[in-house]
C-alpha positions in Angstrom: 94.1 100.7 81.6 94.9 102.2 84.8 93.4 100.3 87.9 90.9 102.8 89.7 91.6 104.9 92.4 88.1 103.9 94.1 85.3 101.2 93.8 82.6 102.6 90.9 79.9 101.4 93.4 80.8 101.6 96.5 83.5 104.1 96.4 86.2 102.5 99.0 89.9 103.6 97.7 91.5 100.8 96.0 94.2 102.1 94.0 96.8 101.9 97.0 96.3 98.1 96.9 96.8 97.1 93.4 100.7 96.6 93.1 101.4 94.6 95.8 97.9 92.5 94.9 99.6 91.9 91.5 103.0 90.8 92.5 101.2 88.7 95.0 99.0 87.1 92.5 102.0 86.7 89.7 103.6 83.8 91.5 102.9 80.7 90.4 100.6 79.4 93.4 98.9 82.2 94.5 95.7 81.6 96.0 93.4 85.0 94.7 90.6 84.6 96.8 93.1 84.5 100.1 94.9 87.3 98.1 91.7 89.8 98.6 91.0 88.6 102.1 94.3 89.8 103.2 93.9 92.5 101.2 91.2 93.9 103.5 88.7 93.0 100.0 85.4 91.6 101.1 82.7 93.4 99.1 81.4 91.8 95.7 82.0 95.0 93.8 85.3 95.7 95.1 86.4 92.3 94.5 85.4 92.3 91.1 86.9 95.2 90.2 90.6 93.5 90.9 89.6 90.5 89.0 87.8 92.1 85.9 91.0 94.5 85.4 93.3 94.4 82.5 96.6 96.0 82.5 96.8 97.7 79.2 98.9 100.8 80.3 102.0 99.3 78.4 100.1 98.3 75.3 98.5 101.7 75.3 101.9 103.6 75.7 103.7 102.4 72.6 101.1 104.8 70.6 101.2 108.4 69.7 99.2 110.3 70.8 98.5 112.7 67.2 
């Protein structure tokens, strides 16, 4: 839903990176991999943590709660 605010492995903070990572990576020829080496990204788990996540925040939202 919500990216996280540090790695689950390694625990670097990486929740300060995701916005400008995904208005990066919306344009049409955006490179990821050099996306996540300017990013300052270089560890495997790190890395696969900004590639496995799905932003279901909105979909989420537009249900009640009870």
């Amino acid at each position: 839903m919500i990216i996280p605010i540090r790695c689950f492995s390694c625990g670097k903070p990486l929740g300060h990176l995701w916005e400008d990572f995904k208005d990066k990576a919306s344009k049409k020829n955006a490179d990821v991999k050099s996306l996540l080496d300017e990013a300052g990204i270089e560890r495997y788990c790190c890395r696969s943590l900004f590639l496995g996540h799905v932003d279901l925040i909105d979909t989420s939202a537009q249900f009640k709660k009870f």
